[in-house]
C-alpha positions as CSV (number, residue, x, y, z in Angstrom):
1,X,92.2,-22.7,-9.9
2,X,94.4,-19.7,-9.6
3,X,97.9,-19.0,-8.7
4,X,99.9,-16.2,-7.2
5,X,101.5,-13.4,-9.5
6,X,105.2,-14.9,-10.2
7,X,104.7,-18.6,-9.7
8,X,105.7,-21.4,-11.8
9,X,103.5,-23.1,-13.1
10,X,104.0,-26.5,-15.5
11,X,101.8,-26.0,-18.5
12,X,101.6,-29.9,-20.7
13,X,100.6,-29.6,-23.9
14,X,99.1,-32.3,-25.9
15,X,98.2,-32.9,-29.8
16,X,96.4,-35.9,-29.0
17,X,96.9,-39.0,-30.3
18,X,98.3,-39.6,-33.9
19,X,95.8,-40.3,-36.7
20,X,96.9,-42.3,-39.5
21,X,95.6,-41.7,-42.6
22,X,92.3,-41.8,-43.9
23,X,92.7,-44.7,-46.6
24,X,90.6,-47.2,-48.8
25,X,91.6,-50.2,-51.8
26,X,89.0,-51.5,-53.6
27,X,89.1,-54.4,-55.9
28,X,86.1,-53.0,-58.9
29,X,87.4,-56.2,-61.1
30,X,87.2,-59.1,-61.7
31,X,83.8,-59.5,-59.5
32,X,84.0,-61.8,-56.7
33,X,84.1,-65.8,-57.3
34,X,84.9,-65.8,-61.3
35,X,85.9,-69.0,-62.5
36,X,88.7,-69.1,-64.5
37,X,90.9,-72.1,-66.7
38,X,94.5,-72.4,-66.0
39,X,96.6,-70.4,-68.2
40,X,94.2,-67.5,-68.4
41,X,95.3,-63.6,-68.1
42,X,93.0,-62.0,-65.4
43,X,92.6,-58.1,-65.4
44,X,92.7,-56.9,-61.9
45,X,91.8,-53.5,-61.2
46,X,92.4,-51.6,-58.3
47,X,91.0,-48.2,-56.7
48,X,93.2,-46.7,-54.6
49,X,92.2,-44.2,-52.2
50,X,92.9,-42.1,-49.3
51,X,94.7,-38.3,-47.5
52,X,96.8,-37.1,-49.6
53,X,98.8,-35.8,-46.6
54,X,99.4,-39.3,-45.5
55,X,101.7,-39.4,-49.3
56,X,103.7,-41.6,-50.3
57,X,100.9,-44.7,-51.0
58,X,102.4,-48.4,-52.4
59,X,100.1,-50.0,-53.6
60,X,100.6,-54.1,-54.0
61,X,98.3,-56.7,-55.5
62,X,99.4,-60.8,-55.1
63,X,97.5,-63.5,-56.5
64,X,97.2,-67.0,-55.0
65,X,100.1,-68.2,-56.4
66,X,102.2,-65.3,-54.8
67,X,102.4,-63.4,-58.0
68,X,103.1,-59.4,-57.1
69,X,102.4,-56.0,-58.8
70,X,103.5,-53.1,-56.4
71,X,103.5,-49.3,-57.4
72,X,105.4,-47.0,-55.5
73,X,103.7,-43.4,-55.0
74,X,100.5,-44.6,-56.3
75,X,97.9,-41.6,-57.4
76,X,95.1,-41.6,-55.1
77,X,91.3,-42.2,-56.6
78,X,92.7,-43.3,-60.1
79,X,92.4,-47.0,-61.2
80,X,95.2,-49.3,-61.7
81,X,95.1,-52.6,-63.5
82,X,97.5,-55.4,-63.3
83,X,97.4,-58.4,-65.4
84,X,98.1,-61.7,-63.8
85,X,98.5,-65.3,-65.6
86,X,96.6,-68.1,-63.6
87,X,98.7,-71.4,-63.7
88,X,97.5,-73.8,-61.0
89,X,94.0,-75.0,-60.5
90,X,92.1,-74.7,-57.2
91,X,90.9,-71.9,-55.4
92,X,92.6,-68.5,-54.6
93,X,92.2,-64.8,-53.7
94,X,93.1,-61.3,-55.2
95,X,94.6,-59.5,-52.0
96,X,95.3,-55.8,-52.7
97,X,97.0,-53.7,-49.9
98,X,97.3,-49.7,-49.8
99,X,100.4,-49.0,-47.3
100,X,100.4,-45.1,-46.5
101,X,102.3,-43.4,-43.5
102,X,102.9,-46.4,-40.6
103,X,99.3,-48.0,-41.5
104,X,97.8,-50.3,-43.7
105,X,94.2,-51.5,-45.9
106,X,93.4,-54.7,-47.7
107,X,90.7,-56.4,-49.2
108,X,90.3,-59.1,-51.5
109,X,88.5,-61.1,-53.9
110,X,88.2,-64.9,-54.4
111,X,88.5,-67.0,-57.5
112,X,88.7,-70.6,-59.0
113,X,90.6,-72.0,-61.5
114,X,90.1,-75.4,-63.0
């Protein structure tokens, strides 16, 4: 409605609610459910993606056996490989995370090793 010339009136502005970053990590190696023997090096590589404006990006990769490879300020839409050494037999999982302003991604990708 309208108001009289002079009045106060309380005006609330809002910029809605806070968006966090478009973002994305896929796993494009090894493919899902590779068998492996224990003591073998496995490749891992990552794709990183996401808003630049949601910068800086860490990007961390563990294994089954807890092993971590983290890169601080990652560059967004290039591939990263880390190389892991498998030591125990069983089953396990590749788990890539992509960490950018106060949000988070993962995926992952099992394996076997005998």
């Amino acid at each position: 409605g309208t108001v009289p010339c002079g009045t106060m009136v309380n005006i609330i502005v809002s910029t809605g609610p806070v968006n966090p970053p478009e973002m994305s990590v896929t796993i494009t190696a090894p493919a899902n459910g590779q068998v492996y023997r224990v003591g073998s090096i496995v490749t891992v590589k990552v794709l990183p993606q996401g808003d630049p404006a949601g910068r800086p990006y860490r990007l961390v990769v563990r294994n089954a056996e807890l092993s971590t490879r983290t890169v601080e300020n990652v560059t967004l839409g290039a591939e990263v490989s880390f190389n892991f050494r498998l030591t125990m037999s069983g089953s396990g999982s590749f788990t890539a995370y992509l960490e950018g302003g106060r949000s988070s991604v993962e995926t992952y990708c099992t394996y076997s090793v005998s």
